[in-house]
N, C-alpha and C positions, 0 to 999 in steps of 0.2 A: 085770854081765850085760847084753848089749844087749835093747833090746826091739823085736821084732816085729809088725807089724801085715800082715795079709793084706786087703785091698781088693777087693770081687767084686761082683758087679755086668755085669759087661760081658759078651757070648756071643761075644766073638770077640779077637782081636788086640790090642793096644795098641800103639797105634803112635806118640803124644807125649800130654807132658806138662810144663804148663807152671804155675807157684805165683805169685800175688799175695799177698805178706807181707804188706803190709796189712791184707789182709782174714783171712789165715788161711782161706786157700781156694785148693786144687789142684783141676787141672783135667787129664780127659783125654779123650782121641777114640780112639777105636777101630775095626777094620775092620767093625764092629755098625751101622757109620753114625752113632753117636750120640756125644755128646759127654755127660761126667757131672762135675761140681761136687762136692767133698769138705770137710767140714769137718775142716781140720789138726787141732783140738782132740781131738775122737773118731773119726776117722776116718769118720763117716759120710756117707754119699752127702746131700745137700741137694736136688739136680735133675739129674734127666734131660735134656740138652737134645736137640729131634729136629729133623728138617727137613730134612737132606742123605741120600741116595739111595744112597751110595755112601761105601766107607771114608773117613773124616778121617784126613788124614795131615799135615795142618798145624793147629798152635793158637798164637796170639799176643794178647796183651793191649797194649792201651793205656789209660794211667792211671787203671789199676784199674776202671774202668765199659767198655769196648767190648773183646768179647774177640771173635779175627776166625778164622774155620775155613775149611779149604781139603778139597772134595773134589771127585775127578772132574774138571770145567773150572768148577767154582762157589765165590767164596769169600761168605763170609756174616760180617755181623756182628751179633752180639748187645750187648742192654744185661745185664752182670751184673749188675743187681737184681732188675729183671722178667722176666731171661730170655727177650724180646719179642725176635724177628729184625728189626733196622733195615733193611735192606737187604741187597741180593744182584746179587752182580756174574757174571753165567754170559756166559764167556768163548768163543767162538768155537769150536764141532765140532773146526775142523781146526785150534787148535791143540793137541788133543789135550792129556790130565790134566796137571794143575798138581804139579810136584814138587816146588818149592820157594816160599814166600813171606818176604816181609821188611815190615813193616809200621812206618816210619820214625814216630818218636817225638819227634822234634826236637831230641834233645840234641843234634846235629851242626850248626851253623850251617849249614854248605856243603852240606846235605841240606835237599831239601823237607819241610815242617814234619809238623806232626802228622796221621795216618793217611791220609799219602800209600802208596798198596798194589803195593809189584812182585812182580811173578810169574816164576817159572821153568818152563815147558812142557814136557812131553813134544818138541814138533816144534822145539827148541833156541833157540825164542826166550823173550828174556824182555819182559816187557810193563810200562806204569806204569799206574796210574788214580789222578786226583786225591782228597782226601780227601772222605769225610764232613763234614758241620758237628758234631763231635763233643759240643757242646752243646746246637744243638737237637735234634740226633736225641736222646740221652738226656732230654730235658726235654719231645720229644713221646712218648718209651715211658711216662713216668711218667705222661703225663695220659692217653694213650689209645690208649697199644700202636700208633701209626700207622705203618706201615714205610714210609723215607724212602731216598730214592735214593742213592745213592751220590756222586752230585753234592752241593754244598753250599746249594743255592736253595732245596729245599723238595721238598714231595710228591712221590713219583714211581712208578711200577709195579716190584716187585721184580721178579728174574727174569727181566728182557728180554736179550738180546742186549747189548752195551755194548762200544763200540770202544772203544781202551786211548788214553789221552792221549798215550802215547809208545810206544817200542817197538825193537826192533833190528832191525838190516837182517839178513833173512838170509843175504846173502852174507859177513858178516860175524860170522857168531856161528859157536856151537857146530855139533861135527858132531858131533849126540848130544844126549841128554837135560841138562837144566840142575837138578845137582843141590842147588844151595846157593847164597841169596844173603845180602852182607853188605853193609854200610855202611861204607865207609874215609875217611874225611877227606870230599873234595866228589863222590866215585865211590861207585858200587855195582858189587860184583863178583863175579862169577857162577863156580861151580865147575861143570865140563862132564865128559860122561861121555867127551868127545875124549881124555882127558890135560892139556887145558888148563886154564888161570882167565882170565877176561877181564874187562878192567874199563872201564868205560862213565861217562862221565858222567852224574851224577845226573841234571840238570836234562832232558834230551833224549835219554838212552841214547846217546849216538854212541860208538864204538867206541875208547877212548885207545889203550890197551895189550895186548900178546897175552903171556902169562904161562908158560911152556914150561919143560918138567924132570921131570916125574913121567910114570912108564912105565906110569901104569893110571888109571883111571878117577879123578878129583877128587870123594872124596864129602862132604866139610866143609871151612867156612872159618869164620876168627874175625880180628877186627879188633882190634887192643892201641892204641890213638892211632892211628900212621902206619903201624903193621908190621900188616902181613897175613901170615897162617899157613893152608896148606893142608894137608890129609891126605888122601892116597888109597888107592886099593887096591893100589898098587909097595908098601906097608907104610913109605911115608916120610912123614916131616914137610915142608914146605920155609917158606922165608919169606922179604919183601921188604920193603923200604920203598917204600911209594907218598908221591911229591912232588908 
């Protein structure tokens, strides 16, 4: 007989969720604006996390301590033990809500290292920001909940304004929302609500390749080694090797 567990908690939507085996801890965001901590074992809620304004509709973990949430044009990272917000990257009015995020982990050599942060925008471009100091931002939550910039120096005001380290031309990107990004070999590549996928060099975003064949909307992508696989709303699969 399978067994059920019903999880409640949240007054609105859910909209991701993402699990650290590790720790024996799921995590979800919901359109509540809040973000909630589970423990796998009993299922019970551990934390509430609050702080964004506006549905979470992105969640990503990096190695198991900085888990990073995207709502509105804001993404935020926290340390998962103190639940402390490290920083907060609030991205430009006009480029309108964040619909996708990809927060690089470094198993790619040909990708920028650990919590390098791209973005997919509402107004069809996608953006980079370099990382956090992933050590000392956790090693300053621990002594004193300091929230540190998103830059890797030191101190900094969360919340400010923050131009993106890189970014796409937009005469060159989507025509349409950017809904999905992935990491293929040394590119990042973005699913568009054009019908297209585009794929961009990691290091600088410049535009390599224009990816054409699906008759709807590209609303997921997944990366196997070199084969990239898209799904959309034509109801097709498609796939390619990127060189």
């Amino acid at each position: 007989m399978e067994e059920e567990h019903l999880l409640t908690g949240h007054t609105k939507a859910v909209l991701a969720l993402v699990v650290d085996e590790p720790s024996g801890r799921l995590y979800s965001s919901s359109t509540d604006a809040t973000v909630r901590a589970w423990d796998m074992a009993d299922m019970a809620c551990v934390a509430v996390i609050r702080g964004h304004s506006k549905p979470v509709t992105q969640l990503q973990l990096l190695g198991g301590r900085l888990l990073f949430t995207a709502a509105g044009g804001a993404v935020r990272v926290w340390d998962t033990q103190s639940f402390v917000c490290l920083a907060k990257i609030r991205t430009s009015f006009y480029s309108g809500a964040i619909r996708s995020m990809l927060v690089s982990n470094g198993s790619d050599a040909h990708v920028t290292g650990d919590g390098t942060i791209y973005v997919g925008h509402q107004d069809t471009t996608v953006k980079k920001y370099l990382p956090i100091n992933a050590a000392a931002a956790a090693e300053a939550a621990g002594a004193a909940g300091v929230p540190f910039s998103p830059r890797a120096s030191g101190p900094g005001v969360p919340g400010s304004v923050r131009a993106p380290d890189a970014q796409t031309n937009p005469s060159s990107g989507h025509v349409g929302p950017v809904n999905d990004l992935v990491a293929c070999g040394s590119y990042i590549c973005s699913a568009g609500g054009d019908t297209t996928v585009r794929v961009w060099r990691a290091s600088d975003l410049q535009l390599v390749r224009v990816l054409r064949g699906h008759r709807g909307s590209v609303l997921c992508l997944l990366a196997v080694g070199n084969m990239l696989l898209s799904g959309s709303r034509d109801n097709t699969i498609r796939w390619v090797r990127l060189r």
